[in-house]
N, C-alpha and C positions, 0 to 999 in steps of 0.2 A: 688802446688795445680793444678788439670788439671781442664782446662777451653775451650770453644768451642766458636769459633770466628769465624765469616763471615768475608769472606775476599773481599767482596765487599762492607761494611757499616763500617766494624769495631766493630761493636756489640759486644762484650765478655759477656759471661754467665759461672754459675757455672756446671758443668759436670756431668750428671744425669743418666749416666747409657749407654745411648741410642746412637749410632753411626752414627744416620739417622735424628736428630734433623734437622730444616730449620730455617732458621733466621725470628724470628717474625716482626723485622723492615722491611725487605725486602718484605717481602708477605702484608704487612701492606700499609707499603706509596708506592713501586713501582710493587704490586702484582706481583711478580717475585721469583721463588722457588727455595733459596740457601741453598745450605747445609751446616751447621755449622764444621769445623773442629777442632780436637782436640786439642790443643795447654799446656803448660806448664810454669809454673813459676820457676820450679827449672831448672838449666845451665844445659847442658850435660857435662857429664864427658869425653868427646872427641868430639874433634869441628869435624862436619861432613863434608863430601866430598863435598868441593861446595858451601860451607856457605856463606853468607857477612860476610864480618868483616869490622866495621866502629870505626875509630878513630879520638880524633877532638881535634886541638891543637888553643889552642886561646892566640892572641899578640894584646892587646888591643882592637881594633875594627875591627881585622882582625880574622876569624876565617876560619882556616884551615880544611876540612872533609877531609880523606885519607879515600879509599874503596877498599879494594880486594876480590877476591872470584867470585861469581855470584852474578848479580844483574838482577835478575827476577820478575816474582809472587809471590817465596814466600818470598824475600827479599822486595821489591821495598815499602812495605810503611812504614819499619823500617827505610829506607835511608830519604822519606818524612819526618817521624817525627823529623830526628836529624834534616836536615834543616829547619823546624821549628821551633826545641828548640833555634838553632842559630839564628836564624832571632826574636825570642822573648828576648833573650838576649841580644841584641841590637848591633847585626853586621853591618855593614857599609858595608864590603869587604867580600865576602864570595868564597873564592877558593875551588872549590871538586874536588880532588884529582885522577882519574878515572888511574891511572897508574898500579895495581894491580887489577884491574878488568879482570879476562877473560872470561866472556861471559856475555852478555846481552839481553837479548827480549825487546819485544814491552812494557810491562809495567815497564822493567828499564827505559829505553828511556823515559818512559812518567814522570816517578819522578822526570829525570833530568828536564823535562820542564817543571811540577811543581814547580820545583825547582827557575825556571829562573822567572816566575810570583810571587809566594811569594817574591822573594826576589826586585823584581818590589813594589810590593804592600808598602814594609816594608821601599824603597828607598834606596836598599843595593845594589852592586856590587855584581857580580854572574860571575865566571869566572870557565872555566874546566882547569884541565893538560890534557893533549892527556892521551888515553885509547890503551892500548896492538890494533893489528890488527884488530882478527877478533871482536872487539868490534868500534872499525874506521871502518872498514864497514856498520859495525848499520846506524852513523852518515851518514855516505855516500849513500846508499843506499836508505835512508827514504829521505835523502834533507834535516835534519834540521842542518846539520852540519853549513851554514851561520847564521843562526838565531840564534848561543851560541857562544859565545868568550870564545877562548880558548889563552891558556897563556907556556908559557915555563915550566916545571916543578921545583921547585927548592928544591934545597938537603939538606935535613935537617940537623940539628943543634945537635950536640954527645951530 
């Protein structure tokens, strides 16, 4: 089914025709003019150039996220939600995997640090593997690279 989501509130609504809809919560509580974009329930039939792709391998209280692809805008709060679903599930340890990542902006960036508060909140560990180059510059560049603990990457299990 297509459906049109604000990608600043989250909002999803059913898809009525119209390509120019704004998000009634946005204009509502932060009188601010979003435009709803089209989004889909059914998979593509081929993963597109650039995707995320997020996998989450869990060993008791340890839960593992691997991410490759981009992690941007129109990724970055699919990556929020799984560390949340992991931090609701009741992780302890939570490693994100950032070694198949090859590019990221300002609002991947911001997930991971989302990322690093929830899992504060929930009293879970929150550790990265290093990320390809030009995604260590991100780190590098903005300065939050002291503010995340990063860990060695470790090789998975056949």
């Amino acid at each position: 089914m297509l459906r049109l989501k604000c990608l600043n509130c989250g909002l999803t609504v059913p898809y009525k025709g119209s390509k120019g809809d704004l998000c009634p919560r946005c204009l509502v509580r932060e009188q601010r003019a979003v435009t709803l974009i089209p989004v889909s329930d059914r998979p593509s039939l081929r993963p597109m150039m650039g995707s995320l792709r997020i996998r989450t391998r869990v060993e008791g209280e340890l839960h593992t996220i691997s991410v490759s692809g981009e992690l941007d805008v129109a990724s970055a709060q699919v990556l929020e939600e799984s560390l949340a679903e992991a931090c609701a599930a009741g992780a302890k340890e939570l490693v994100l995997d950032l070694g198949g990542v090859e590019f990221m902006d300002s609002t991947g960036l911001n997930a991971i640090l989302q990322g690093r508060r929830l899992c504060e909140a929930h009293q879970c560990s929150y550790s990265l593997t290093p990320a390809q180059r030009p995604v260590e510059r991100v780190f590098e560049a903005t300065g939050v690279r002291p503010a995340l603990s990063f860990r060695r990457p470790t090789r998975e299990k056949a």
